[in-house]
C-alpha positions in Angstrom: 7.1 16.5 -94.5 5.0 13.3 -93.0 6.7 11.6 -90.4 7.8 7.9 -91.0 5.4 5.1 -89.2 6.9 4.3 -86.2 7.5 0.2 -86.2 4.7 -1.7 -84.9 5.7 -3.6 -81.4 6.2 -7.5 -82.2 2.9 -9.2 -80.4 3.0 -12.4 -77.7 2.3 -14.6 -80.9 5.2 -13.3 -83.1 7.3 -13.2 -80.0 6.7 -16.5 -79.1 7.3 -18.0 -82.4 10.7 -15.9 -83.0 11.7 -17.2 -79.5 10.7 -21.1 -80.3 13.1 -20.7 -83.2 16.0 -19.8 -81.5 15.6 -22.2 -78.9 15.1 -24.4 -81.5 18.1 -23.3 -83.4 20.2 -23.4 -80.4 19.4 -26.7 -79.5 20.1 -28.0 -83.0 23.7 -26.5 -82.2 24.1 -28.0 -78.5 23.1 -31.9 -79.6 25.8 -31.1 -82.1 27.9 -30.0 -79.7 27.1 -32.8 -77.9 27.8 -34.8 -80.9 31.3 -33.4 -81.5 32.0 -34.1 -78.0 31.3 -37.7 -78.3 33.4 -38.0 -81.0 36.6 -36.0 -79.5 36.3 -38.4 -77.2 36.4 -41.3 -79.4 39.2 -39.8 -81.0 41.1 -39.4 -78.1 40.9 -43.0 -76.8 41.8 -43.8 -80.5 45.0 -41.9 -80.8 45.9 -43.1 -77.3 46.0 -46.6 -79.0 47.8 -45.4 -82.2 50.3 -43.7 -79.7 50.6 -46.9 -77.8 51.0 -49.2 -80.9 53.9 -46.4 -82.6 56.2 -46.5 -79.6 55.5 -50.5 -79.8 56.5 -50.2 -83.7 59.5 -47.7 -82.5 61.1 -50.9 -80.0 60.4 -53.6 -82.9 62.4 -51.1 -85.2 65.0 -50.2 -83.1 65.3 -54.2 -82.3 65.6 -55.3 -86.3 67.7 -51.8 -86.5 70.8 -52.8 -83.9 70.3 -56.7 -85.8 71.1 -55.1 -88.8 73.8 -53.3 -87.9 75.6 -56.0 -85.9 75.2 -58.5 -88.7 77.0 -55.4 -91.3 79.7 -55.4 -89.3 80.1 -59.1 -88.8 80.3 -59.2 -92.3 82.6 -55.8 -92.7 85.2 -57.5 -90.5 85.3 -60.9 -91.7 85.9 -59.6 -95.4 89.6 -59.3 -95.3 90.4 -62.6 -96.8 88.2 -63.4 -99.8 86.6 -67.0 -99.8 89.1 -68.4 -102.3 92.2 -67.1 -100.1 90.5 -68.6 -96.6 90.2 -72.0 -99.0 93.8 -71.6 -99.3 95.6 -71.0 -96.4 93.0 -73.5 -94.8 94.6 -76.2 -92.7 91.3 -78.2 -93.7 90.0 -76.9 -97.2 87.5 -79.9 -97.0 86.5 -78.7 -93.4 86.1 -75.0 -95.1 84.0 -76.1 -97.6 81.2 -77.1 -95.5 81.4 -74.0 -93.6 79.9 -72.7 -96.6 77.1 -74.0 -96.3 76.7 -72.3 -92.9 77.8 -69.0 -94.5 75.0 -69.0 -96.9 72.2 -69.7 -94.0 74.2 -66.6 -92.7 73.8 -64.2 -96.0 70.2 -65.6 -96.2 69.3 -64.5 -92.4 70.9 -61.3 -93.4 69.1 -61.0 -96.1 65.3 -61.4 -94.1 66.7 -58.8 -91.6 67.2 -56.3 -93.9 63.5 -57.4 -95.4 62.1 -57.2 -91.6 64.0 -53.7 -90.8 62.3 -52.6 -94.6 58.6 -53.7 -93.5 58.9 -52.3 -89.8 60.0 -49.0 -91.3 57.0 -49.0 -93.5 54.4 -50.4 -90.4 56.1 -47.3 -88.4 55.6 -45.1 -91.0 52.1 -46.0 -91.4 50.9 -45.4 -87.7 52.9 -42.3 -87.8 50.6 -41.2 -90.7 47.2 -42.9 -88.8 48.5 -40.9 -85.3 49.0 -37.7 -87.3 45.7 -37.8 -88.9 44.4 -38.5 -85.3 45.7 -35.6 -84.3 43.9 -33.7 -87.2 40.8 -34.0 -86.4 40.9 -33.7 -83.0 42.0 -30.2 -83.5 38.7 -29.7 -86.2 36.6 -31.4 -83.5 37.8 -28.9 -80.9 37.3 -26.1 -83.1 33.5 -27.3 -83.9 33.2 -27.2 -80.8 34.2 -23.5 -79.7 32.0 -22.7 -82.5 28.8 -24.5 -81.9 29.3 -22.9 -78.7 29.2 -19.4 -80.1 26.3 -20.1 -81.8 24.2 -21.0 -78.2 25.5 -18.3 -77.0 24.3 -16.0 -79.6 21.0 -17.6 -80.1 20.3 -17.4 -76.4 21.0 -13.6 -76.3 19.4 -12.9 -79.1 15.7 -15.1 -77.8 16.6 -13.0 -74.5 16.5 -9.5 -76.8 13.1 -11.0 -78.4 11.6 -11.0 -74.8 12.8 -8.0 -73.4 10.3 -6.3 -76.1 7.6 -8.0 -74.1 6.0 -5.8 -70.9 6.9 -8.0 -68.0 3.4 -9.3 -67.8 2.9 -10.4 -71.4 6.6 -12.1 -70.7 5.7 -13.9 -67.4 3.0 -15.4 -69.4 4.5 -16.3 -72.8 6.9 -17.8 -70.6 4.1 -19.7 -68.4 2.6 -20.9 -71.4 6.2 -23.1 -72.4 5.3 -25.1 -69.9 2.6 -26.5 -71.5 -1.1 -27.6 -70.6 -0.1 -31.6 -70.2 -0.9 -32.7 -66.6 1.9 -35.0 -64.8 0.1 -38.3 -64.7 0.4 -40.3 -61.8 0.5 -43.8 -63.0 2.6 -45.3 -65.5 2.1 -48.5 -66.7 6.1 -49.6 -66.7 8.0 -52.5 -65.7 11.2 -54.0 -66.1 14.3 -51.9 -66.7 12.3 -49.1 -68.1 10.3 -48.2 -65.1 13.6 -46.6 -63.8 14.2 -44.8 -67.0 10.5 -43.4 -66.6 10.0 -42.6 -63.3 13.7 -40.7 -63.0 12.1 -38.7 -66.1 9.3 -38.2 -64.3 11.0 -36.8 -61.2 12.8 -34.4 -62.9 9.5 -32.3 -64.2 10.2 -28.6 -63.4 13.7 -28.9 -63.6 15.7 -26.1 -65.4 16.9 -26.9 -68.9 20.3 -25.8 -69.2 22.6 -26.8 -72.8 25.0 -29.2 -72.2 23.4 -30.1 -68.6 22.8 -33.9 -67.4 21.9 -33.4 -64.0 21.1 -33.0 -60.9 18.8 -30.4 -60.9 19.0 -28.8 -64.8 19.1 -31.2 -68.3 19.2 -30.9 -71.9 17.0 -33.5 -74.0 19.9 -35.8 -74.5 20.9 -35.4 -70.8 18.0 -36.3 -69.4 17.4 -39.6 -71.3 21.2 -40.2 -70.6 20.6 -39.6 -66.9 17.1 -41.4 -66.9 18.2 -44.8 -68.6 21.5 -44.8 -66.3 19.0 -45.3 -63.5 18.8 -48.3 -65.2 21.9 -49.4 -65.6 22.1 -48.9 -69.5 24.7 -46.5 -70.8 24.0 -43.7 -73.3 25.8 -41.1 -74.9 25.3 -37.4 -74.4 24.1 -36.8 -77.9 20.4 -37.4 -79.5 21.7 -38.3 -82.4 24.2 -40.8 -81.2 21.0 -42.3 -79.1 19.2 -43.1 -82.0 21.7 -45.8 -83.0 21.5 -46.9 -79.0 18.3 -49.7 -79.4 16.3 -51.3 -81.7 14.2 -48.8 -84.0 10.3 -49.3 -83.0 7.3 -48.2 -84.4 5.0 -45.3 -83.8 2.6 -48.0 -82.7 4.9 -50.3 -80.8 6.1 -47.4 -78.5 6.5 -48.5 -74.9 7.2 -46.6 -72.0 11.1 -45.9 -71.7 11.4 -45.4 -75.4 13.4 -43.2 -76.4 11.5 -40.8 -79.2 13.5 -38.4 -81.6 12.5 -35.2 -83.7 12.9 -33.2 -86.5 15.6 -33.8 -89.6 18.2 -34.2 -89.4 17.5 -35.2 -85.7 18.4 -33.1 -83.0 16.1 -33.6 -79.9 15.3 -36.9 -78.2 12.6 -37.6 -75.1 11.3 -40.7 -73.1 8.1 -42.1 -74.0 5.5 -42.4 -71.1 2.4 -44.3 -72.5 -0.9 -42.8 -73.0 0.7 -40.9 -76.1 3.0 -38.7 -73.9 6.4 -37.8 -73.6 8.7 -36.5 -70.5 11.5 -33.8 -72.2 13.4 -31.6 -71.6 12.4 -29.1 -73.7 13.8 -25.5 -73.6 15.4 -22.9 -71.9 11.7 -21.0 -71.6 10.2 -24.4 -70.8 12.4 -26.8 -68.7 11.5 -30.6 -68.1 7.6 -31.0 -68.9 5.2 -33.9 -70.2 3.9 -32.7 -73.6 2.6 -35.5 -76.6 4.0 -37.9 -78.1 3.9 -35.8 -81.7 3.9 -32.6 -80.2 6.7 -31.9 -82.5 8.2 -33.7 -86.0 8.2 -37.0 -85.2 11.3 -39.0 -86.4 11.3 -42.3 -84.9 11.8 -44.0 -81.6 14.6 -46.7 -80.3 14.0 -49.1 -77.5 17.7 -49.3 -75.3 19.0 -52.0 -73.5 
């Protein structure tokens, strides 16, 4: 009987691009992790409040709640002589009579507390339901998150599995080559706020990329920019997506250095422009913080912060 082929062994190229995809695929994950953690934290400050403004609602309740009461028994124990007996046995019916008056301003402010105790149960009962749904998706944030971060995991190991195929010599240079063939310029024509941003970025080439890193000495793309344009005094969120609402949206043509340049769709990986058509990233786990071009990857538009 003829012997099945053995499997041909994957070669550099087809390792390489299997390994790119991965990354790619686990960075896609991490910015949404990053993402989901932005939110959570939203949330959180957000049902603080709500929490805040229910026990607020609970006091007004309980206020209008002991008003009501103290006005039905008011009432309970001055009903054991009707109206027309009090006329009678009055010393003063005349004087009586114009008490009336006073007793209907008294049914009429009993009637608006038992309007206000109506509307502060239904306010209460509406931040109960706002708190609850707070509470909701927090948990559905939390578990995105556990499972975004199941899928680095597992896209990691599995990139590590695609190398270990590699000899250790074709590995050492597929992973030589991540680093790409862009030379660290050495002037940058910056100014302003920005020329923080840019030379921070520019510092931190070599670094280690690490998911979910922003610093000192390992980033991921949105921690990097985050860290860079703190330099500058300008806060950004740890999410590449959330960045790209951080500025005004510039043009391809109009990019400045310190601009903040996004890629692919939906958008999941962010650098800082340089000038001269480059870029400082963080780029990957096989890579680190490099300078590579400006449309070295799918371009999907750029923000200027501050």
């Amino acid at each position: 009987m003829p012997s099945s082929p053995a499997h041909a062994e994957p070669t550099i190229d087809e390792v390489q691009h299997r390994v790119d995809r991965l990354y790619h695929e686990a960075e896609q994950a991490s910015e949404r992790y990053n993402q989901a953690k932005v939110e959570l934290e939203e949330l959180r400050k957000d049902l603080d409040a709500l929490e805040a403004d229910q026990n607020r609602q609970d006091g007004r309740l309980a206020t209008v709640r002991e008003q009501v009461q103290d006005s039905i028994i008011s009432q309970y124990e001055g009903t054991s002589i009707s109206a027309v007996g009090q006329a009678v046995v009055s010393d003063d019916p005349s004087a009586f009579l114009s008490q009336l008056t006073t007793m209907s301003a008294y049914n009429d402010i009993q009637t608006q507390l038992l309007a206000d105790y109506s509307t502060e149960l239904k306010a209460l009962d509406i931040r109960k339901s706002a708190t609850d749904d707070r509470r909701a998706q927090i948990s559905a944030i939390e578990q995105q998150l556990a499972d975004e971060k199941a899928t680095i995991d597992d896209k990691l190991a599995e990139a590590k599995d695609q190398l270990s195929t590699l000899k250790d010599q074709e590995r050492e240079e597929l992973l030589a080559s991540r680093g790409g063939t862009v030379r660290l310029p050495t002037d940058v024509p910056v100014s302003g706020r920005a020329a923080a941003a840019v030379q921070y970025a520019l510092a931190q080439v070599g670094d280690a990329y690490v998911y979910g890193a922003a610093g000192p000495s390992a980033f991921d793309c949105s921690g990097l920019t985050m860290m860079a344009w703190a330099q500058a005094g300008v806060g950004l969120p740890h999410s590449s997506s959330a960045q790209f609402g951080s500025g005004a949206h510039v043009s391809s043509s109009d990019l400045q250095p310190g601009d903040l340049v996004f890629y692919y769709s939906p958008i999941s990986h962010v650098a800082i422009y340089i000038g001269n058509g480059l870029i400082v990233h963080a780029a990957n786990p096989g890579a680190g913080v490099l300078v590579a071009g400006v449309f070295s990857m799918p371009y999907a538009g750029a923000v200027r912060p501050g």
